[in-house]
C-alpha positions in Angstrom: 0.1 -3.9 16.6 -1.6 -0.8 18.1 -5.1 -2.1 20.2 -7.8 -0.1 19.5 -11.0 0.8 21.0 -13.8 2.9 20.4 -15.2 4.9 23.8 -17.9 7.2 24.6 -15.9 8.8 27.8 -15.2 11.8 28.8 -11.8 13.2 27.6 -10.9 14.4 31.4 -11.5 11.2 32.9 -9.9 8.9 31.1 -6.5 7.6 32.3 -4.1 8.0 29.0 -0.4 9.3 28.2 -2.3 12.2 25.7 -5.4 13.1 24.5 -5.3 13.8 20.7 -7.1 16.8 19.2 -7.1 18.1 15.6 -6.7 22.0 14.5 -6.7 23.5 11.2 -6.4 27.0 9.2 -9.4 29.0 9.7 -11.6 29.4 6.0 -13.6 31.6 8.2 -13.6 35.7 8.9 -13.2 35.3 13.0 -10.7 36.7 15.4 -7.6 34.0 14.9 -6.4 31.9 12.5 -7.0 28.6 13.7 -9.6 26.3 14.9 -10.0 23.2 17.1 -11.6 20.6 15.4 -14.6 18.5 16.6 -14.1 16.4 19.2 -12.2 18.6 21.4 -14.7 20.3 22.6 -13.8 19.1 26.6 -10.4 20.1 26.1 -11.3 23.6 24.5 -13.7 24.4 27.2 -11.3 23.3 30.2 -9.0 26.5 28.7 -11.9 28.5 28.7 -12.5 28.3 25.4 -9.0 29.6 24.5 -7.6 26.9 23.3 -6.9 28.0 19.7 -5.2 31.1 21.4 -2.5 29.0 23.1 -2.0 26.9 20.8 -1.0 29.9 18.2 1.0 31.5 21.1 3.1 28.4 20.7 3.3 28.3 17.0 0.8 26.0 15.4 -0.6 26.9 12.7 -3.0 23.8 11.9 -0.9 23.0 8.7 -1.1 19.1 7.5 1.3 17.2 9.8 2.0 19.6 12.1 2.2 18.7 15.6 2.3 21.0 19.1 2.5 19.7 22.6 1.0 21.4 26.2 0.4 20.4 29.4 -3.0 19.2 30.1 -5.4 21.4 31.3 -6.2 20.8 35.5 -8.4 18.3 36.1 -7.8 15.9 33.3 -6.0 12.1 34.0 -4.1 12.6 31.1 -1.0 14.7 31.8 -0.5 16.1 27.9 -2.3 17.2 24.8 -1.1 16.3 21.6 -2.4 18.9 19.0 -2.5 17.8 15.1 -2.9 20.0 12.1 -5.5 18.7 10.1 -5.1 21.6 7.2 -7.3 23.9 5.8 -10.9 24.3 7.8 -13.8 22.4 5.4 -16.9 24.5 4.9 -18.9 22.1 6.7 -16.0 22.0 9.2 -19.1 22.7 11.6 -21.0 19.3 11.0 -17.4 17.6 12.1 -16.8 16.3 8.4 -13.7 16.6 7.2 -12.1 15.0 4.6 -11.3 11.1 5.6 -7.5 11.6 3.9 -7.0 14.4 6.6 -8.1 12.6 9.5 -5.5 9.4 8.4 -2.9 11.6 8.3 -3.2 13.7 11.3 -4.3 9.9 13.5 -0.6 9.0 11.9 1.0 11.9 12.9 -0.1 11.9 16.1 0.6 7.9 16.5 4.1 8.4 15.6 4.4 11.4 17.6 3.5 9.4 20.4 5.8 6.4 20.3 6.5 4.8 23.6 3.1 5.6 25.0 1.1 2.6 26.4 -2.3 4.6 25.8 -3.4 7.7 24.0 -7.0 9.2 23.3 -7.9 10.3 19.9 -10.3 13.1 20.1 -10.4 13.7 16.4 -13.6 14.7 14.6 -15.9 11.4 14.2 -18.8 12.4 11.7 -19.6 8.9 11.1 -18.6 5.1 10.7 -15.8 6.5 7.5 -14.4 8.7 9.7 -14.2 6.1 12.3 -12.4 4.0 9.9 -9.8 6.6 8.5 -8.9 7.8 12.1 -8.1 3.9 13.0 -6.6 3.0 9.8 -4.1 6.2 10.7 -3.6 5.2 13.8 -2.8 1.6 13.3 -0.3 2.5 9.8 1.4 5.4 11.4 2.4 3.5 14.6 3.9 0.4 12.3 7.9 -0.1 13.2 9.9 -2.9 11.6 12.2 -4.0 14.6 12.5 -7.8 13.4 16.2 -7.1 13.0 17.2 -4.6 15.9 19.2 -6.2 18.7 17.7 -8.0 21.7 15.1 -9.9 19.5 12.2 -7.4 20.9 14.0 -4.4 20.6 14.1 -3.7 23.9 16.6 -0.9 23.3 14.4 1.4 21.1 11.3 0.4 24.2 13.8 2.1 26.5 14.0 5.0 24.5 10.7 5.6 23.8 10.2 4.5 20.4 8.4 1.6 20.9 5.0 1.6 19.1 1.9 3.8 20.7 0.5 0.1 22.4 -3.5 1.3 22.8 -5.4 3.9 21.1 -9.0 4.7 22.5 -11.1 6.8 19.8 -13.5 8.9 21.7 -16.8 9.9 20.5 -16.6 6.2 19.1 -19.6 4.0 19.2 -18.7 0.5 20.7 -22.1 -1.1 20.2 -23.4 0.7 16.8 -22.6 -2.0 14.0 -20.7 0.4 11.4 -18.7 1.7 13.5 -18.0 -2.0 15.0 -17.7 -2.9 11.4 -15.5 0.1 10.3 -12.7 -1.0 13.2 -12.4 -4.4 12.3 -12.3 -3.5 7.9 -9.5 -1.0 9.2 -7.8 -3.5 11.7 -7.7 -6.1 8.7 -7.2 -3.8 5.9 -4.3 -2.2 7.8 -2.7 -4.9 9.6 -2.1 -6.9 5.9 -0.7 -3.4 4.6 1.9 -3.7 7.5 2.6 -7.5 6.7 3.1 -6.0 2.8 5.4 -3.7 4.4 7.3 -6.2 6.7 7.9 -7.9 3.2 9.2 -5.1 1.4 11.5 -4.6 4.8 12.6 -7.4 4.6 16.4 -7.8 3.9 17.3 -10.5 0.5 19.0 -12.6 2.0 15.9 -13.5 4.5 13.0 -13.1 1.5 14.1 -15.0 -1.5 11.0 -16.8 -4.4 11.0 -19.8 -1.9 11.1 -18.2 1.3 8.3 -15.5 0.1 6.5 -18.7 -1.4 6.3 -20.0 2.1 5.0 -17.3 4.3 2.2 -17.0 1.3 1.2 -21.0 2.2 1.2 -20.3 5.6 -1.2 -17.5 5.2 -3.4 -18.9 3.2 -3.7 -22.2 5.8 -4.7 -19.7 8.4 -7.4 -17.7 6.1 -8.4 -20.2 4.3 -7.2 -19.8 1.1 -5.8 -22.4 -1.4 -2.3 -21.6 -2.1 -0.7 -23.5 -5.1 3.3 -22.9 -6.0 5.0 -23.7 -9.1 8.8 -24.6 -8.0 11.8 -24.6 -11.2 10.7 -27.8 -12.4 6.8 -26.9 -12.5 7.6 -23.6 -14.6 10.1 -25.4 -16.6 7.3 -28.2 -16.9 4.7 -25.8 -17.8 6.9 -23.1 -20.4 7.1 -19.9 -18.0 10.0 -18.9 -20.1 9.9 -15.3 -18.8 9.8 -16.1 -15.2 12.2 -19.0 -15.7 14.4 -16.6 -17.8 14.3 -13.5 -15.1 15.4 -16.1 -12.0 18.0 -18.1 -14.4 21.0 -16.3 -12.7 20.2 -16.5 -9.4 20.7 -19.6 -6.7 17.4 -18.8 -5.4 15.2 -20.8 -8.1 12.2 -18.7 -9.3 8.7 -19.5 -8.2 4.9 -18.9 -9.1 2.5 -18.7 -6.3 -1.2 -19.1 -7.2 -3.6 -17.6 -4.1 -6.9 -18.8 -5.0 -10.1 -17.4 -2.6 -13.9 -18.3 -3.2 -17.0 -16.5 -1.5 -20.1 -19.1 -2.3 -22.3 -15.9 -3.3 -19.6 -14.4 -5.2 -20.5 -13.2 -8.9 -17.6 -11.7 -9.6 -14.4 -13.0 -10.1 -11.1 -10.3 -10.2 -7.7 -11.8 -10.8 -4.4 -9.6 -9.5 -1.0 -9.9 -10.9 2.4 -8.8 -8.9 5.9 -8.2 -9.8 7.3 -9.9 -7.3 11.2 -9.6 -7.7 12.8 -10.1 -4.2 16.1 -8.4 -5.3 16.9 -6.9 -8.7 20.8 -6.0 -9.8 19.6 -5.5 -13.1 21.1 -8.9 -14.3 23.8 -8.7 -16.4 22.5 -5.1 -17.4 24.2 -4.4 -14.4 22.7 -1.5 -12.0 25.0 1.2 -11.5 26.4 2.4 -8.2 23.2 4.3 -5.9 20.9 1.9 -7.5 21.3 -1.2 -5.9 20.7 -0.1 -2.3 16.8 0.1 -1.9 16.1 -2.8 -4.9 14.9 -5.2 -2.1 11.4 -3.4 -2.4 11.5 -4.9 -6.1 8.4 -7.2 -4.8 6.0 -4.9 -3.5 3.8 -5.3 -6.6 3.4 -8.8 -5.3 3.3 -7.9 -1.6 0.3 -5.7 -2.0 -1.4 -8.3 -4.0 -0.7 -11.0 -1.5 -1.9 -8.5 1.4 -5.2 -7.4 -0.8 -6.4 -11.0 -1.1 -5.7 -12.0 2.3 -7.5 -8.4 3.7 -10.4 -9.6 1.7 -10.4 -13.1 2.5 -10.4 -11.2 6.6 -13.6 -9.6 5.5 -15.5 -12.4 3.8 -16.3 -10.5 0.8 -18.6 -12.0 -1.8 -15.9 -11.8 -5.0 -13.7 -14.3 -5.8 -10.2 -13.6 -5.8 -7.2 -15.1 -7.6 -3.6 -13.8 -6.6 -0.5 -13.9 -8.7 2.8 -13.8 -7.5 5.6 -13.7 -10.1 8.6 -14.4 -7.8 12.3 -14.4 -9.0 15.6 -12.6 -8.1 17.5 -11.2 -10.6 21.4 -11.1 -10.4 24.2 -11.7 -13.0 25.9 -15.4 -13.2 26.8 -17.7 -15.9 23.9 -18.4 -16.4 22.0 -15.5 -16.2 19.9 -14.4 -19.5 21.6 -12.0 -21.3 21.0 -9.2 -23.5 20.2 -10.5 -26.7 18.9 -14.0 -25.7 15.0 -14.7 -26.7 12.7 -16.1 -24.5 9.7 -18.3 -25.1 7.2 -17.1 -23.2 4.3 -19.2 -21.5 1.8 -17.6 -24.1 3.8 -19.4 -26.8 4.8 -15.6 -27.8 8.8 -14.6 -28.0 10.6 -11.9 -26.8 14.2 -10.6 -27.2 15.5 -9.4 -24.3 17.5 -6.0 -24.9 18.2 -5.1 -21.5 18.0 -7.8 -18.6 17.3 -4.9 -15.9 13.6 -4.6 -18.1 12.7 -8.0 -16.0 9.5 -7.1 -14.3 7.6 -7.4 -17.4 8.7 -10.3 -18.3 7.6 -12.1 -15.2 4.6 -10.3 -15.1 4.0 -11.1 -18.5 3.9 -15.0 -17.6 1.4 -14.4 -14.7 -1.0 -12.5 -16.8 -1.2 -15.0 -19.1 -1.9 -17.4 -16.4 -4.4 -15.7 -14.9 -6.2 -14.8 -18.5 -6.6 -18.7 -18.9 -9.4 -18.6 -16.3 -11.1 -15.9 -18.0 -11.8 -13.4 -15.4 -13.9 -10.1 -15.2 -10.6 -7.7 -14.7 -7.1 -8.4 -14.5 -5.0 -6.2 -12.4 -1.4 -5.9 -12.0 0.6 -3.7 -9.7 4.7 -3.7 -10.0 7.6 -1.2 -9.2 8.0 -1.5 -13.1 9.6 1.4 -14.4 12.5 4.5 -13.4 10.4 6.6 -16.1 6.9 6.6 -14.0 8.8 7.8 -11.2 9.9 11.0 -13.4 6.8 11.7 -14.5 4.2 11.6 -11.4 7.1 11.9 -8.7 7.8 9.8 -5.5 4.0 9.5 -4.5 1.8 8.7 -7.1 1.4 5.5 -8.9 0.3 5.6 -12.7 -2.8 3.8 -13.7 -2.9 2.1 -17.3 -5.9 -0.1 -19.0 -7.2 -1.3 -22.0 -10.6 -0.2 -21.1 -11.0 4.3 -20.2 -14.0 3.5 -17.8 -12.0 0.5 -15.7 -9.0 3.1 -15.8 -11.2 5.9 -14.1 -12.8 3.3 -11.8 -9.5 2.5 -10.3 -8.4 5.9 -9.8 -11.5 7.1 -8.4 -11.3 4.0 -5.9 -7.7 4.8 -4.8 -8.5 8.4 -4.5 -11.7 6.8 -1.8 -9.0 5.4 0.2 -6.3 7.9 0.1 -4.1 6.5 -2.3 -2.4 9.1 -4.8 -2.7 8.2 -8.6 -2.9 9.2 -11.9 -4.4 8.1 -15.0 -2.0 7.4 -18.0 -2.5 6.3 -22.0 -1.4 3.7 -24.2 -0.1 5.8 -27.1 -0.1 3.2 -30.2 2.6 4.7 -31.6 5.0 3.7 -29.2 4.5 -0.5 -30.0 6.7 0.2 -32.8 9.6 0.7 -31.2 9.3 -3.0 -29.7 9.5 -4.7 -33.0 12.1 -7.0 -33.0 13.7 -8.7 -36.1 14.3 -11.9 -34.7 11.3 -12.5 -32.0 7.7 -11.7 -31.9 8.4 -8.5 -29.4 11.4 -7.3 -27.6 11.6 -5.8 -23.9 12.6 -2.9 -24.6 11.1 0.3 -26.9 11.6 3.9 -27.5 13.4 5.4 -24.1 11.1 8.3 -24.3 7.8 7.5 -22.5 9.2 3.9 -21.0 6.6 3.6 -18.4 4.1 3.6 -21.4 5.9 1.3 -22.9 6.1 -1.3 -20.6 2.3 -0.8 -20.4 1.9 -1.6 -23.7 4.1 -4.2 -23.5 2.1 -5.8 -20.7 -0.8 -5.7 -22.9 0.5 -7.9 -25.1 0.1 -10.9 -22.6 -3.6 -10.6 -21.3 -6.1 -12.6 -22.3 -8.7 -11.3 -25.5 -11.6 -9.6 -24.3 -10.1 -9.3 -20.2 -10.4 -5.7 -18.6 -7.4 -5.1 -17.9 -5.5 -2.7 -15.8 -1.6 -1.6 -14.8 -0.6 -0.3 -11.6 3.0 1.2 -12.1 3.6 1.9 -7.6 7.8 2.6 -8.8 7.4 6.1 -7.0 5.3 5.1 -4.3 6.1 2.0 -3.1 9.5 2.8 -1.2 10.1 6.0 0.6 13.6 6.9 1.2 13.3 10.0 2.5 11.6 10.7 6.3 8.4 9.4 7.1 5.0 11.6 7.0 1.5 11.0 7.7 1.2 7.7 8.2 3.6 6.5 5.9 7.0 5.5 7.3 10.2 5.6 5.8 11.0 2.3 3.9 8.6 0.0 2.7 4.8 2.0 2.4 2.2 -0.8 1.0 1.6 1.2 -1.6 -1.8 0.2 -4.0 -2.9 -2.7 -1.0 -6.0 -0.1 -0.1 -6.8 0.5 -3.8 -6.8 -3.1 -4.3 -9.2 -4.0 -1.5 -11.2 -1.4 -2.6 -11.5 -2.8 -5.8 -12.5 -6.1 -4.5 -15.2 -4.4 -2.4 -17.0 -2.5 -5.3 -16.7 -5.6 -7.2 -18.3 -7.8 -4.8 -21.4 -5.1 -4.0 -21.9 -4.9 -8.1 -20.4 -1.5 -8.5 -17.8 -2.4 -10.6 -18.4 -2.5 -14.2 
């Protein structure tokens, strides 16, 4: 993990690989077409205040992501300056606020940019103790790798070749003794290093991460956080009636498992409750995947991977909520004794469904754990999962859909993930569509009308919570694995999608702000 440090030096005297500044697209009427950013002032001034002229001599532009190496100016330790688009120029570009989303993109940009560095200096526009926090948060998620599985153990091939992570990162114009900006580093050095543990997971190749294995490294967190970690093994959820999560893991060798994270704040008036899919490798059963569609499903758990990285973040920051985590683990692959289409399950709610398609298993495991956690009758229920195929075609690869039983905990949750950066979109529960669920011979079936199957699922997730819970849906199947090249500060593979929106959401509920 990146260090980081906050410094009040002088950008030509520190010893670094690169200092870091941000440019954008001029808003304004002046001679050129970009501007360097706040915080770059030493570096401006060292090229006489012609900075923004070189820089468009050698293309940049100032365009989001964007980056353009030069030479450091004479004078300076630092032998190169790593220029970072930042987008358009705010309005109050002047009062160094721009927006914190920017400023975590363009810190992760530059972070990956600079791989196999031991130091940099981010001279990025600090307003105050947000922008301190988005700039670090950046930083630290843009310069994640996952080399568990390279050769040499270390990697000490891709170190050779540069690609090691950036090892320091000193934010100038940082305050080392003011307490919010103290406190903003260490939120964003907990906040971020969980989301790269969520991402780890989702990395994680099946035959490594499997209900028990995942089960473990959750008990071994929670001993070093202090949080109580309970699991429910085959014989606990057969014990118990988990039907749904005992029918989802019935064809696999690796036996399903619940894991219960419980953590308490003795102030804490507010109690929040988070479900996640957590299905460590889906072939669709015996609804078997087709080709192309097999090769990324071991990021099938990142529902419960963001949950299990939220409640551990906020047990990090000693928030006053309490917190109760569900993980609804189970593999799902074809056997003889797999569940197959047509089979009914009894569900731990007492409730039945008929399972149409075995490849629709999320819900039912999720349907299990929301049940569960309805029993302790908390405030909100939230549950994240890579649930549906259909959410991806409607909001894309980047934007998570955000369902509810209640309009004003809906909002609240995409106004929070918006806060942190997180793209997502509000989405309804059409009545109509239940219908389609009816089944003849249980109480619901898994599957409805094909049109609008994101909803669907939604509305069949309803079914299982608690009367009278808040309750919310986080479908992350577009955002939660990124096959395609990273950007920002989101690599390719595994992204911890929804993990910030969750702390979040455990922050506003702690200071009261949460209905």
């Amino acid at each position: 993990m990146t260090a980081l440090t906050l410094s009040t030096a002088a950008a030509p005297g520190l010893r670094a690989d690169a200092i870091v500044i941000g440019v954008a697209k001029s808003t304004a009427s002046r001679s050129g077409n970009l501007v360097v950013a706040p915080g770059a002032e030493a570096v401006d001034k060292a090229y006489d205040g012609k900075l923004a002229g070189v820089l468009e001599t050698l293309g940049a532009s100032g365009s989001e992501g964007e980056v353009t190496k030069l030479p450091a100016p004479a004078g300076f330790k630092a032998p190169l300056v790593v220029a970072v688009g930042l987008g358009a120029e705010p309005e109050d570009a002047k009062d160094g606020t721009y927006e914190g989303e920017a400023l975590r993109k363009a810190a992760g940009v530059a972070a990956r940019a600079l791989a196999g560095s031991k130091k940099a200096a981010f001279a990025l526009p600090l307003g105050d103790a947000g922008d301190v926090g988005a700039v670090a948060e950046g930083v630290l998620l843009g310069a994640y790798a996952f080399d568990a599985y390279k050769a040499n153990g270390k990697n000490e091939k891709d170190k050779k070749n540069g690609k090691a992570p950036l090892a320091e990162a000193a934010l100038l114009g940082g305050k080392p003794r003011d307490k919010e900006h103290k406190a903003a580093i260490e939120r964003a050095t907990a906040v971020s290093e969980e989301l790269n543990r969520a991402r780890d997971l989702i990395n994680m190749p099946p035959n490594d991460l499997n209900p028990e294995s995942f089960a473990a490294i959750a008990s071994a967190a929670g001993k070093e956080h202090g949080i109580k970690v309970q699991v429910l093994d085959e014989k606990a959820l057969v014990k118990g009636g988990y039907g749904g999560i005992l029918g989802v893991g019935s064809g696999s060798a690796a036996g399903p498992r619940l894991v219960k994270l419980s953590y308490t704040h003795s102030k804490a008036a507010k109690h929040l409750a988070l479900v996640g899919k957590g299905i460590t490798y889906d072939s669709g059963g015996i609804s078997l995947k087709p080709a192309g569609h097999n090769e990324t499903m071991k990021c099938d758990m990142s529902g419960a991977a963001a949950v299990f990285a939220a409640v551990v973040a906020a047990a990090r920051l000693g928030l006053q909520v309490n917190i109760t985590g569900w993980l609804a683990l189970a593999e799902n692959m074809p056997s003889g004794t797999a569940t197959r289409p047509g089979d009914v399950l009894r569900m731990y709610s007492g409730k039945t469904v008929e399972v149409l398609n075995t490849d629709a298993e999320g819900r039912l495991v999720l349907a299990d754990a929301l049940w569960a956690a309805s029993q302790e009758t908390p405030d909100a229920i939230v549950d994240v999962a890579t649930l549906t195929g259909a959410m991806v075609l409607a909001l894309g690869n980047r934007t998570f859909g955000v369902m509810g039983n209640d309009d004003a905990f809906r909002s609240a949750i995409v106004e929070a993930a918006e806060e942190v950066g997180e793209a997502s979109w509000p989405m309804p529960l059409p009545e109509h569509l239940r219908k389609g669920m009816d089944s003849p011979t249980a109480d619901i079936a898994n599957m409805g009308e094909r049109m609008g199957g994101g909803l669907v699922a939604g509305l069949f997730l309803r079914e299982f919570v608690g009367e009278g819970i808040t309750w919310a849906h986080l479908d992350i199947a577009g955002p939660a694995f990124n096959e395609g090249g990273p950007f920002g500060y989101t690599p390719k593979g595994g992204t911890g999608s929804a993990v910030r929106t969750l702390v979040r959401l455990a922050e506003l509920t702690a200071a009261g702000d949460l209905g």
